[in-house]
N, C-alpha and C positions, 0 to 999 in steps of 0.2 A: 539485617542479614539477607545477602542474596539468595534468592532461592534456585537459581541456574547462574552459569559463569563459564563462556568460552573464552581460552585462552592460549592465543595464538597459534588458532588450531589450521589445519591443513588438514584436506582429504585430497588426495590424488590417485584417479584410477587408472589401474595397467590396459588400454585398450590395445595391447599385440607390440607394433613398429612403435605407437607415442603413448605419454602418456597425459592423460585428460587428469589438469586442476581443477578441482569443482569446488573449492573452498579451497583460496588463499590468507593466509594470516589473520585470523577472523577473530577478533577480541571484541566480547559482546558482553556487557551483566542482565538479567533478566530480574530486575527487583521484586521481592516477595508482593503479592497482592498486583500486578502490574499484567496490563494486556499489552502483548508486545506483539505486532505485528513485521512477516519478512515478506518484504512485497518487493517484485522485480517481475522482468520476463520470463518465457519459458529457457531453460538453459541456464538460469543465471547461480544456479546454488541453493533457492532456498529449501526444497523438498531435501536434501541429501545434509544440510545446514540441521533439518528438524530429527532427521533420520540419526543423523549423530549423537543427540542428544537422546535420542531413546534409545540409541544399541542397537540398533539397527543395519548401521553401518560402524566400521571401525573407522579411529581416525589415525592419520599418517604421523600427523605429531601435534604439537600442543596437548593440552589438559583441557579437560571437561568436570565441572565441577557441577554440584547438585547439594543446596547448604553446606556447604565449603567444604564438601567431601568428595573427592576424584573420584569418579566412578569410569574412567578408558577402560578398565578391564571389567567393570560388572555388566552382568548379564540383564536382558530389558529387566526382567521381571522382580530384579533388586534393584532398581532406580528408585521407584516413588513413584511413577511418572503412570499417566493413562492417555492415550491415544485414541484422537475420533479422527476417522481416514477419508477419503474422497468420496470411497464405494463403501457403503453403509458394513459388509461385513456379518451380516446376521445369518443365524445360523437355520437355514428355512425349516427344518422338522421340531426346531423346540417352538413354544411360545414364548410373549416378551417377556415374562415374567423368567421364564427358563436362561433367557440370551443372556438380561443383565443380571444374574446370578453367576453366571458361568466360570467369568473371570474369577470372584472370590472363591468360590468353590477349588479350583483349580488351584490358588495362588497365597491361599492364605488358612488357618487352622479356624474361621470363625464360626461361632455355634450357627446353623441354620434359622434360629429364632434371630438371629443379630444380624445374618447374611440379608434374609428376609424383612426384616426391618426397615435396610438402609433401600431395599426395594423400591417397597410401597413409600417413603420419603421421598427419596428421588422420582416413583411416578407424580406421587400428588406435585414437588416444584413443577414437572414438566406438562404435565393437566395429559396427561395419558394414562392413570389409573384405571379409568374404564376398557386400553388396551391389554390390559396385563394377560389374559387369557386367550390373543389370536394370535396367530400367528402371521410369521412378512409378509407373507401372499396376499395376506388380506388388508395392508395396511399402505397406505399412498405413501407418496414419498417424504413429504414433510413427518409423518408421522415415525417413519422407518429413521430418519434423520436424530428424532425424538430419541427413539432408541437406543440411538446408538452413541448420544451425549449422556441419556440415564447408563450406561454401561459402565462409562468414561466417571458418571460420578459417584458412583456406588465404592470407587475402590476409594475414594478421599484421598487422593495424590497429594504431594507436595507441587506438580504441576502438572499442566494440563497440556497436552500438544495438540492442534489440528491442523490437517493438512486439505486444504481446500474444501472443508464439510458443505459449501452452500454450491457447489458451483454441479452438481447432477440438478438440480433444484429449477422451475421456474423463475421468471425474474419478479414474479408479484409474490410469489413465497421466497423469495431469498430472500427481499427487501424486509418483508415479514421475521422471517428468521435472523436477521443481523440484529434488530432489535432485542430479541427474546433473547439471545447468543448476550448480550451487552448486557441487560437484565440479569440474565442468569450471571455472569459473573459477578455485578455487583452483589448479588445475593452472598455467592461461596468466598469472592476475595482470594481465591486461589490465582498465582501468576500460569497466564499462559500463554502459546506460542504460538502466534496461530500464520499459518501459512498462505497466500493469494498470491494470483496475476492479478488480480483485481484493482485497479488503484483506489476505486469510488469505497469498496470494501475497507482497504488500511486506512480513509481519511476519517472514517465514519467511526472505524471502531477502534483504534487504535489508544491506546495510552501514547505512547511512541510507535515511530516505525523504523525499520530497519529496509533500508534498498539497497540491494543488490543487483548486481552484473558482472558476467563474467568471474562470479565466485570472489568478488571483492564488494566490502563493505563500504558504499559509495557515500552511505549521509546516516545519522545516528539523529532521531530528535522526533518533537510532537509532530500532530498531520500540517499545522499551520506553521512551523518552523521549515519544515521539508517544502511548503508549497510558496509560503513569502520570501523564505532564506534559502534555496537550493544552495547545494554549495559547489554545483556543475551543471551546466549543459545537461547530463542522462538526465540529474535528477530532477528540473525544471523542466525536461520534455515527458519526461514518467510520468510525475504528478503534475494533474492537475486534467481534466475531459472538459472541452475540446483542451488539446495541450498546446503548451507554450510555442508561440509564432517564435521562430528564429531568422534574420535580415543577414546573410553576410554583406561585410563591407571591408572596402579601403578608407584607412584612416588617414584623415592630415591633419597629423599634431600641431602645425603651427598656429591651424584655426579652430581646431575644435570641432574639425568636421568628417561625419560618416559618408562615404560616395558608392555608390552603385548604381547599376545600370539606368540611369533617368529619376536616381534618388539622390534628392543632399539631406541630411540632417545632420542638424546643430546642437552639439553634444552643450551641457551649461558650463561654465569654468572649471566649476567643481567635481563635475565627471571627467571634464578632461585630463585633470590634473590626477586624477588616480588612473587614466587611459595613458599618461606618458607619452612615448615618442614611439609607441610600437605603430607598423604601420598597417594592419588589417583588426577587424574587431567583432567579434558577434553579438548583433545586437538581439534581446528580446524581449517580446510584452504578450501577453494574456489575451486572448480573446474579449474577455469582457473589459479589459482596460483600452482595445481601442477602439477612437474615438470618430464619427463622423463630423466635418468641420465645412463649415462655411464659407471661411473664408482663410486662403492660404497664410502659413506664418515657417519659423523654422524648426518647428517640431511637426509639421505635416507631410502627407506623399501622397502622389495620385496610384490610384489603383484602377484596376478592372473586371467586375463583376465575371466571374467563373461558373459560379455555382452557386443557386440560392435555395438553402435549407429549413422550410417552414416549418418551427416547432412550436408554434402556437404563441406566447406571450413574447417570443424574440425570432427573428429571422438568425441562422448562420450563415456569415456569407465567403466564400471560398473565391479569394481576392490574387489575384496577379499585382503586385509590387514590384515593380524592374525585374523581373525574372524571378522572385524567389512569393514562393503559396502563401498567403496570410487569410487569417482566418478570421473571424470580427464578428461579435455578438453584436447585434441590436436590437430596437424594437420590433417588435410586429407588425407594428400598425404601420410600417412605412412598405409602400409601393417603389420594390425596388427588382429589377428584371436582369435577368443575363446581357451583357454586355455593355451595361450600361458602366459610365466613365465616373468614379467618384474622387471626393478627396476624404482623406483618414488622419486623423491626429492620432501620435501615438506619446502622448504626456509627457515630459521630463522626467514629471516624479513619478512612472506608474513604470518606466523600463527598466530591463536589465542590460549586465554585457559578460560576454564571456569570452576567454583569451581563444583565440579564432585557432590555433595552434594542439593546447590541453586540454581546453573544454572547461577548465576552471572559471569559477566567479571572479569577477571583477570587483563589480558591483552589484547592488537587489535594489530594487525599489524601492523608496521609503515607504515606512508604513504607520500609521496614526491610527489608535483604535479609539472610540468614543462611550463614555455612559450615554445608558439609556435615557434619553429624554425624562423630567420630571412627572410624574404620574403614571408612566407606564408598568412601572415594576412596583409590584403590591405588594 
């Protein structure tokens, strides 16, 4: 049984002379027990995507279902559903003990022995039992954060929605809280929707992701299907830090070859022949898939030291390729300086291509996954 289900839903708002799609034709299932991440840019739908599902906003058409009962006309507070928000929300003259009560008190007929109960549970998962008695002012931010997910779980939703909860947060406490966030779910097994700009966030914590743009539903699947199988151009430039190097080129089908400005490469038979007789083509590879090479062949191209990013166990190096920016993970340990002239392999098997025209996939790189070596896994 699904525990949420958008279906071909559409929100469009009247802003005066136009009007703004924020969600086109958006057919999504959120499976019970399941962390669904909407990860996209700013603008792209999924804040008003998550908005929808709590009542928050109405939707222009399609159905919204919640365990297979349409709720377009019910109000938030018969959904099921509990909401942890960007801005924590608390309410600064009660204490926490007061905040995460408030909801049930308000929203539901439960004895105060019971309301209280689910309290102190929900303190003791989140290890803030000892806050139950201050109030916001005196609580940092992680902790306020705390709160305001013990709020979210006190009411025992059918699901869960959050809308960027980590991102007021330091990056040494977010990194901290995605874990605990990831924790905590497996603990409740409740499906939730959790909302980012973040890419590093949807790859980490996601069951699936959903990416969005421009209020359409670009790619549906786990973090490594979206980051090995894009199934466009956005979505291979979105996922993935540093993101996907993209080569435009002219193609010449009769050899099987990409050309740009002081670049050739030699596409294999077997790309060619799904690359066809079209004549331009977007090629792309991965930072950490390209390669520094020795000596020239027809998967190579000279480049020129731009920019050199020392992050410690690898250098990033910000590369001029005939006119278009490549980006290339390497060692550390190599002594390599601005301006200096390299050559870069960029593998057969480690490219992609995409129609230079739609932005669609062509092709993805193969991919071969390996067991762990003998003795390593006890």
């Amino acid at each position: 049984m699904a525990s949420a289900e958008y279906d071909n839903v559409y929100k469009v708002f009247d802003s005066g002379e136009d009007e703004v799609v924020a969600v086109e034709d958006l057919s999504l299932t959120v499976e019970e027990g399941e962390f669904l991440v909407l990860v996209g840019p700013s603008g792209c739908g999924k804040s008003t995507t998550l908005r929808l599902l709590a009542g928050l906003e109405t939707i222009s058409d399609g159905e919204i279902r919640i365990t297979d009962e349409v709720v377009n006309d019910e109000k938030p507070k018969d959904r099921d559903i509990a909401m942890v928000f960007q801005n924590y929300a608390l309410y600064p003259h009660k204490t926490v003990r007061e905040n995460m009560a408030f909801g049930l008190e308000m929203t539901t007929e439960l004895a105060d022995s019971e309301i209280q109960a689910r309290v102190d549970e929900a303190a003791e998962m989140l290890s803030i039992t000892e806050l139950l008695d201050r109030r916001p002012k005196a609580l940092s931010g992680g902790q306020k954060q705390r709160v305001a997910l013990g709020r979210a779980i006190v009411r025992e939703p059918t699901v869960f929605l959050m809308d960027e909860p980590l991102s007021n947060l330091d990056a040494k406490l977010r990194t901290e809280m995605r874990t605990e966030l990831q924790q905590l779910h497996d603990k409740l097994g409740v499906a939730t929707v959790y909302v980012t700009h973040d890419q590093t966030e949807a790859m980490t914590m996601g069951d699936r992701i959903a990416v969005l743009d421009g209020g359409q539903l670009q790619q549906l699947g786990t973090p490594l299907e979206c980051y090995h199988e894009p199934s466009n151009r956005f979505v291979a430039g979105f996922i993935g830090s540093p993101s996907m190097n993209f080569v435009e080129m002219e193609y010449d089908s009769t050899v099987g070859r990409g050309l740009t400005d002081g670049v050739t490469y030699q596409f294999t038979d077997e790309q060619a022949e799904i690359l066809g007789s079209r004549n331009r083509v977007t090629l792309g590879i991965r930072p950490e898939d390209v390669g520094l090479a020795s000596q020239s062949g027809p998967d190579t191209v000279e480049a020129t030291v731009e920019v050199v990013e020392p992050m410690g166990r690898e250098h990033l190096l910000h590369l001029d390729v005939g006119g278009d920016e490549v980006t290339a993970s390497v060692s550390g340990d190599y002594n390599i300086d601005i301006g200096d002239r390299v050559r870069l392999r960029f593998p057969r098997d480690r490219i992609h291509a995409f129609d230079a025209d739609s932005g669609g996939t062509l092709f993805n790189r193969s991919r071969q996954t390996e067991s762990l070596p003998d003795g390593v896994k006890l």
